[in-house]
N, CA, C and O of each residue as an XYZ file, in Angstrom:
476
protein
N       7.192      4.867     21.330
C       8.041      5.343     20.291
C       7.852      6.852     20.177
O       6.703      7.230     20.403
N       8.906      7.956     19.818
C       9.001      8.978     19.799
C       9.232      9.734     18.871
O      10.278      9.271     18.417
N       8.977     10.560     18.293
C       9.391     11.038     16.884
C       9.871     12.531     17.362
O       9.548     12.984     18.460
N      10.523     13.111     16.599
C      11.112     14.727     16.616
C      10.109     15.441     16.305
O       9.753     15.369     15.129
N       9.484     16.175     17.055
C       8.645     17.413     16.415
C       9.688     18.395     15.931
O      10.906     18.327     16.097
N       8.696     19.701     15.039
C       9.351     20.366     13.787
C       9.993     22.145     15.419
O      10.875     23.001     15.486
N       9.174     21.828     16.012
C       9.232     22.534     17.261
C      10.634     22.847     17.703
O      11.127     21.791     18.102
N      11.235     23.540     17.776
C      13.059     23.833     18.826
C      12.883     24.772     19.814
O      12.308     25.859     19.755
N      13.649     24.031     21.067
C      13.493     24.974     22.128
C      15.240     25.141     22.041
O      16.102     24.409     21.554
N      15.301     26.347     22.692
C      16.906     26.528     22.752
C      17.506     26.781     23.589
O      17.438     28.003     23.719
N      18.230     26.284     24.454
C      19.256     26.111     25.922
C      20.033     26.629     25.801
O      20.659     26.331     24.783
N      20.580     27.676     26.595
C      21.985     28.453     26.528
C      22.860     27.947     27.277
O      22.375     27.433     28.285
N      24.111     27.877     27.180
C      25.141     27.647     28.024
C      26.262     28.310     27.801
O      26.361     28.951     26.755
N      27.244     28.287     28.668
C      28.227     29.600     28.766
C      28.866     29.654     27.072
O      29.180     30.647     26.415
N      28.909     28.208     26.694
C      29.813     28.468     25.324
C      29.149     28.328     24.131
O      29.477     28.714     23.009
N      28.152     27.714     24.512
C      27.293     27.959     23.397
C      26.284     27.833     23.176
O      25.865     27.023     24.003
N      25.517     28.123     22.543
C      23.349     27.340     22.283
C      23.393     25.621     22.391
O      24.358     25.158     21.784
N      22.909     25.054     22.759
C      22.177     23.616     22.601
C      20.983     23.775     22.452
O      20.215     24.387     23.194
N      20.536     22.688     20.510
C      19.191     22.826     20.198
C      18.705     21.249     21.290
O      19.428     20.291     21.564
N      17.397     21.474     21.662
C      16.869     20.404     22.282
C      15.897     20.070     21.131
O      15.241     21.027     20.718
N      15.643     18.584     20.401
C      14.009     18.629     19.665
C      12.949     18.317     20.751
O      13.190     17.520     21.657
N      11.933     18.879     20.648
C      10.814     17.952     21.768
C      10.285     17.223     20.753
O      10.161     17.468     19.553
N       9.748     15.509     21.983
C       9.247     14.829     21.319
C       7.862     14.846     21.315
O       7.289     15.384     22.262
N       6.953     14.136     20.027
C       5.655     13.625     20.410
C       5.347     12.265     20.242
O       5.447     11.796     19.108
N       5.013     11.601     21.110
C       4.378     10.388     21.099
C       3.371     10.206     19.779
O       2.534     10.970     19.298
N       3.767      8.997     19.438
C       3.507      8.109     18.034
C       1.806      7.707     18.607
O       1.906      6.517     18.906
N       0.374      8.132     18.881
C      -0.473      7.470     19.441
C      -1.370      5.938     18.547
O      -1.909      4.901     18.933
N      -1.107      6.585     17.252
C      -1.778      5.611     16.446
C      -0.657      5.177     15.585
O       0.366      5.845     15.434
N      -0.954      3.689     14.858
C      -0.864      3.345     13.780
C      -1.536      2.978     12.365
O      -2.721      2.658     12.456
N      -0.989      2.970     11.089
C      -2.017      2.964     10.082
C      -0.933      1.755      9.552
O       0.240      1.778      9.179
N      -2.144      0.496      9.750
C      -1.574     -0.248      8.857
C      -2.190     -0.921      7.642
O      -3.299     -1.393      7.890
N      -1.854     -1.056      6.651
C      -2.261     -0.980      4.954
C      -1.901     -2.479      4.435
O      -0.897     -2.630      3.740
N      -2.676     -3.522      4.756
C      -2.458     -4.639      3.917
C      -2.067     -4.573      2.546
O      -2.914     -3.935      1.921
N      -0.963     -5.041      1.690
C      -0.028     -5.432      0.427
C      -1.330     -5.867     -0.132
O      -2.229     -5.054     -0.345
N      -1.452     -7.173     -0.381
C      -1.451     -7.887     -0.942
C      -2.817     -8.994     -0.446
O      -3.167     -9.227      0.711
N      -3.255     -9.402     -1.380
C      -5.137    -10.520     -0.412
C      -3.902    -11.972      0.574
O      -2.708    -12.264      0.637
N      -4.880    -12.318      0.990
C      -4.330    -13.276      1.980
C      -5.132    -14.900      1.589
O      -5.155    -15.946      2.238
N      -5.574    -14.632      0.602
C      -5.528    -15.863     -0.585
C      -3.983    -17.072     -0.827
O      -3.288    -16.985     -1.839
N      -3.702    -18.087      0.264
C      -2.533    -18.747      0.150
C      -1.857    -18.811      0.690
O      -0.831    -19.481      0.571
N      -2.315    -17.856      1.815
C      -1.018    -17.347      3.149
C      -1.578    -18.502      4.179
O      -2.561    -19.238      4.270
N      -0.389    -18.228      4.887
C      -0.358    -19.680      5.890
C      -1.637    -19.239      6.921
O      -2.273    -18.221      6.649
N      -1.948    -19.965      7.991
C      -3.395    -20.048      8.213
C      -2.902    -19.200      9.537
O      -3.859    -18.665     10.096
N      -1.764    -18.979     10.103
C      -0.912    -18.484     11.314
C      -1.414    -16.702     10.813
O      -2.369    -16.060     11.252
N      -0.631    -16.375     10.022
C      -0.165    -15.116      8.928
C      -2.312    -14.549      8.708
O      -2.695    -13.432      9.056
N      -2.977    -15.281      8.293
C      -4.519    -14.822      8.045
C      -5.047    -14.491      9.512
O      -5.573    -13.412      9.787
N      -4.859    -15.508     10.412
C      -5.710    -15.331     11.765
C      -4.712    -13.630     12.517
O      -5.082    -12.915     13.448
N      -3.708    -13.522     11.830
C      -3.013    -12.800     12.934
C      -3.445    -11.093     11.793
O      -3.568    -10.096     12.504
N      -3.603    -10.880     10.529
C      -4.116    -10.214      9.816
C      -5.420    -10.183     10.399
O      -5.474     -9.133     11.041
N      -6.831    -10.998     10.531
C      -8.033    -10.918     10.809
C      -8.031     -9.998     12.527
O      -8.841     -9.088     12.711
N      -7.179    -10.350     13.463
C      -7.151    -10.160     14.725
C      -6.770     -8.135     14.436
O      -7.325     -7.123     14.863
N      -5.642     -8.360     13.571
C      -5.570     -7.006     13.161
C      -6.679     -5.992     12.818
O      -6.365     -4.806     12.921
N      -7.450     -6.176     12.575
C      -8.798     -6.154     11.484
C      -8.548     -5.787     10.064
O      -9.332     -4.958      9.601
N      -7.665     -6.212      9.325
C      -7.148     -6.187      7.692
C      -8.238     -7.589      7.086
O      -8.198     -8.753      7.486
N      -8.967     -7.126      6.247
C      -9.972     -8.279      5.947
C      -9.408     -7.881      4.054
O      -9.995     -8.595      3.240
N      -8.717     -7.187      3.634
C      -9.058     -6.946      2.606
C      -7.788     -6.893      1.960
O      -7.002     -7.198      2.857
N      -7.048     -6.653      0.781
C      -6.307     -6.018     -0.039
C      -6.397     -4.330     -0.145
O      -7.286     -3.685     -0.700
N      -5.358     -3.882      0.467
C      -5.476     -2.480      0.417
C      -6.262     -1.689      1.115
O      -6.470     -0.524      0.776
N      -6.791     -2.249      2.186
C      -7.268     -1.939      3.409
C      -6.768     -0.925      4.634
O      -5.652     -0.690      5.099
N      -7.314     -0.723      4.761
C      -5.948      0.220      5.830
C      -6.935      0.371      7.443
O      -8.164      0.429      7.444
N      -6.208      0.406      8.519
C      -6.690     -0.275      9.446
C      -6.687      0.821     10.585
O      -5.893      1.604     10.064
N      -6.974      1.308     11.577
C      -6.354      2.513     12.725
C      -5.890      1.859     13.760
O      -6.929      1.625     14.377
N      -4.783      1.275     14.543
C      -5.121      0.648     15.913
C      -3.858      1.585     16.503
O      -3.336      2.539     15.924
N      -3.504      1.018     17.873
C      -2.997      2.264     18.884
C      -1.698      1.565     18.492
O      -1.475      0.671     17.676
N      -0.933      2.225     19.299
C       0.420      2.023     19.163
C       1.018      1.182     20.695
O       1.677      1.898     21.449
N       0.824     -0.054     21.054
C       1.183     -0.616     21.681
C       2.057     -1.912     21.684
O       2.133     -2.309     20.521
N       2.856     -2.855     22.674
C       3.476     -4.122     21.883
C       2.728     -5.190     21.385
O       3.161     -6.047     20.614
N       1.465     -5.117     21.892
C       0.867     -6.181     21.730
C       0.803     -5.930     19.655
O       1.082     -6.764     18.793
N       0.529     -5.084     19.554
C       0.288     -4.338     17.910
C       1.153     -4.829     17.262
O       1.116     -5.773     16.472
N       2.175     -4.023     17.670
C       3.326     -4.079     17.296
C       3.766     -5.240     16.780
O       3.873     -5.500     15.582
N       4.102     -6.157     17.980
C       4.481     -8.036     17.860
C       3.636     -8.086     16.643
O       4.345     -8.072     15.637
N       1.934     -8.158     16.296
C       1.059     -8.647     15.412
C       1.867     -8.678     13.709
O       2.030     -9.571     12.877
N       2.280     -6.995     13.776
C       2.692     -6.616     12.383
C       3.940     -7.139     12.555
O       4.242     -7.353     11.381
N       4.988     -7.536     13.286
C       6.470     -8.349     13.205
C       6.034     -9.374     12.518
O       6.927     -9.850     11.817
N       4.821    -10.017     12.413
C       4.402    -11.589     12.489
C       4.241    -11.298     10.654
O       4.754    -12.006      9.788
N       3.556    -10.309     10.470
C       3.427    -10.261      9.118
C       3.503     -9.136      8.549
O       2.530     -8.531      8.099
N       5.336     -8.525      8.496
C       5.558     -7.220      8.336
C       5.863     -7.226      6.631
O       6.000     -6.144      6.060
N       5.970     -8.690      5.767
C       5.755     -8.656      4.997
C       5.120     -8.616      3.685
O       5.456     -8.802      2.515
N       3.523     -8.136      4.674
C       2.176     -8.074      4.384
C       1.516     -6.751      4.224
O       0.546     -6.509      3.505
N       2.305     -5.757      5.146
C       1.638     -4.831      5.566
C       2.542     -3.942      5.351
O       3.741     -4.177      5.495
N       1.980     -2.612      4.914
C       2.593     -1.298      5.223
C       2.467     -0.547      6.332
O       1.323     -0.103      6.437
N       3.089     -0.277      7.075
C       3.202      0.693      8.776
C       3.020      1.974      8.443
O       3.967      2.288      7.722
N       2.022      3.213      8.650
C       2.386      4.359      9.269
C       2.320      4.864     10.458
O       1.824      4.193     11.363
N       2.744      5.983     10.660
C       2.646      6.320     11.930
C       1.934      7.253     11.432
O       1.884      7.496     10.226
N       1.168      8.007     12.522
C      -0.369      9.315     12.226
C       0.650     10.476     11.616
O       0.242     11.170     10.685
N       1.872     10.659     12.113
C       2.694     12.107     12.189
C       3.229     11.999     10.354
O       3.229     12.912      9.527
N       3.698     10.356     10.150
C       3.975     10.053      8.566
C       2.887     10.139      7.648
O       2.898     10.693      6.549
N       1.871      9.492      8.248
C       0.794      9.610      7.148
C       0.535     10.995      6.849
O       0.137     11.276      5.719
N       0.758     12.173      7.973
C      -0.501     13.067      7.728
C       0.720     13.821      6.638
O       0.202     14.588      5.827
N       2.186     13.693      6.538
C       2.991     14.496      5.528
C       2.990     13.422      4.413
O       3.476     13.835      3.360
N       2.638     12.380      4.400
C       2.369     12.062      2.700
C       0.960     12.263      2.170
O       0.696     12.116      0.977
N      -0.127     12.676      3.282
C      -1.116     13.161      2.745
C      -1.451     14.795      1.920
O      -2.021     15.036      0.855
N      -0.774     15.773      3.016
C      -0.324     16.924      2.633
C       0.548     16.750      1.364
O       0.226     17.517      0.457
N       1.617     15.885      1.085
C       2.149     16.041     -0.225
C       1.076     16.023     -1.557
O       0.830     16.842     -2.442
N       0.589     14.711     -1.246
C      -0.539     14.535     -1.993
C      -1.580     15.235     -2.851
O      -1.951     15.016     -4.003
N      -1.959     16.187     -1.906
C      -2.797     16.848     -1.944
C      -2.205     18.367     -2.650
O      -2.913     19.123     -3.316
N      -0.370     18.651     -2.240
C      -0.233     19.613     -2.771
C       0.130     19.548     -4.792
O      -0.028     20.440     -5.626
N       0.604     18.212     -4.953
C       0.639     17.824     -6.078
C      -0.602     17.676     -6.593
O      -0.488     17.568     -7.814
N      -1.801     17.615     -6.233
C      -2.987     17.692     -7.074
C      -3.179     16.362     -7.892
O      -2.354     15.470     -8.094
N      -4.561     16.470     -8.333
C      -5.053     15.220     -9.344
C      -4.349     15.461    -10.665
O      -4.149     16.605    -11.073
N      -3.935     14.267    -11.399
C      -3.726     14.953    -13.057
C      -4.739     14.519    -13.748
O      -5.109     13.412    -13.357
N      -5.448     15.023    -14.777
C      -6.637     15.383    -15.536
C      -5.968     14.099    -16.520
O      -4.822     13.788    -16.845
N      -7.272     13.577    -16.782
C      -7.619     11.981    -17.310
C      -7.344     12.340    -19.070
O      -7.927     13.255    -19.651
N      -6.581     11.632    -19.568
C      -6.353     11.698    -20.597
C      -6.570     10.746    -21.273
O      -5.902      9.733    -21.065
N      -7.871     10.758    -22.612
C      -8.435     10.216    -23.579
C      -7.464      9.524    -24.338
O      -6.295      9.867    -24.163
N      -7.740      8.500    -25.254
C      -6.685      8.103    -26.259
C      -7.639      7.314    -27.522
O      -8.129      6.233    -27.197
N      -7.828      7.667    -28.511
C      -8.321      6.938    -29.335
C      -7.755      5.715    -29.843
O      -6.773      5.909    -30.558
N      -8.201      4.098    -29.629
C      -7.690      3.118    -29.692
C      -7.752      2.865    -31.442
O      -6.926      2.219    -32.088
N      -8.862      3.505    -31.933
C      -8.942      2.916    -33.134
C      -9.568      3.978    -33.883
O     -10.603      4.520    -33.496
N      -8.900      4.321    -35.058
C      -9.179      5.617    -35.803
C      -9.603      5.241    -37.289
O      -9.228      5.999    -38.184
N     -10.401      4.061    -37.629
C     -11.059      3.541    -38.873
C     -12.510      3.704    -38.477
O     -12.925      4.178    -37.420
N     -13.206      3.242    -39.480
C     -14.913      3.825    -39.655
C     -15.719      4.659    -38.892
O     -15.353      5.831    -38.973
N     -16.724      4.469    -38.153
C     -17.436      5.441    -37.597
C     -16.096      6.676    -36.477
O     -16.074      7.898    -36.327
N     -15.408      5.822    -36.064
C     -14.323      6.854    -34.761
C     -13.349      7.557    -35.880
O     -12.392      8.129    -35.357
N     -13.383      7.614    -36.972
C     -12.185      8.417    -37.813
C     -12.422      9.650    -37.497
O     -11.466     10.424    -37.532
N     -14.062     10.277    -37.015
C     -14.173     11.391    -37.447
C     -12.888     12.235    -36.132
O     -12.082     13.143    -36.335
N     -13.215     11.377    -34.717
C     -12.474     11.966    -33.727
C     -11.207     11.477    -33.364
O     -10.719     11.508    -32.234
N     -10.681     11.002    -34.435
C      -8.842     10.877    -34.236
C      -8.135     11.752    -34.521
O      -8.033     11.586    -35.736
N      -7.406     12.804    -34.217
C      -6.486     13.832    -35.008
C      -6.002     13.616    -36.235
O      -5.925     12.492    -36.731
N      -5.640     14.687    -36.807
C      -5.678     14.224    -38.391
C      -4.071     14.284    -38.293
O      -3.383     14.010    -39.276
């Protein structure tokens, strides 16, 4: 599988430019088990375990081949797919949006906690 790099080379011809994209090969995949496998058919667990997904929210590295591939068809309704080139721009997003700072809430503003409820 091939993806567009951000890269342009540019071909001239008598009438006009042609952009070419170059590609890069997809080498890994990241796949991210949904959901526990508590109930799932016994087909759907062995083919998750072979994956190595043992967990809920797990996330896994394997290469990008058919044999892979076929595995996650078997239980694509289990799993989330990235590719290394996707993950690494929702990680960069991530990271440019920052943490948001944990915000307190007083549940109960009678006896001893009155003093720290806003007035």
């Amino acid at each position: 599988m091939l993806v567009g790099d951000k890269k342009k080379s540019v071909v001239s011809t008598r009438s006009s430019s042609l952009t070419v994209m170059t590609a890069r090969r997809i080498e890994q995949l990241f796949i991210t088990l949904k959901r526990g496998l508590a109930g799932k058919k016994t087909t759907h667990v062995k083919t998750a375990a072979a994956l190595g997904l043992r967990g809920a929210w797990k996330t896994v590295v394997q290469p990008n081949n058919p044999a892979v591939r076929g595995a996650i068809d078997k239980i694509k309704h289990m799993v989330l797919v990235e590719t290394d080139v996707s993950r690494e721009e929702r990680l960069k997003g991530e990271a440019a949006r920052g943490k948001l700072a944990k915000v307190t809430v007083p549940h109960s503003c009678r006896g001893a906690d009155a003093s720290r409820c806003p007035s």
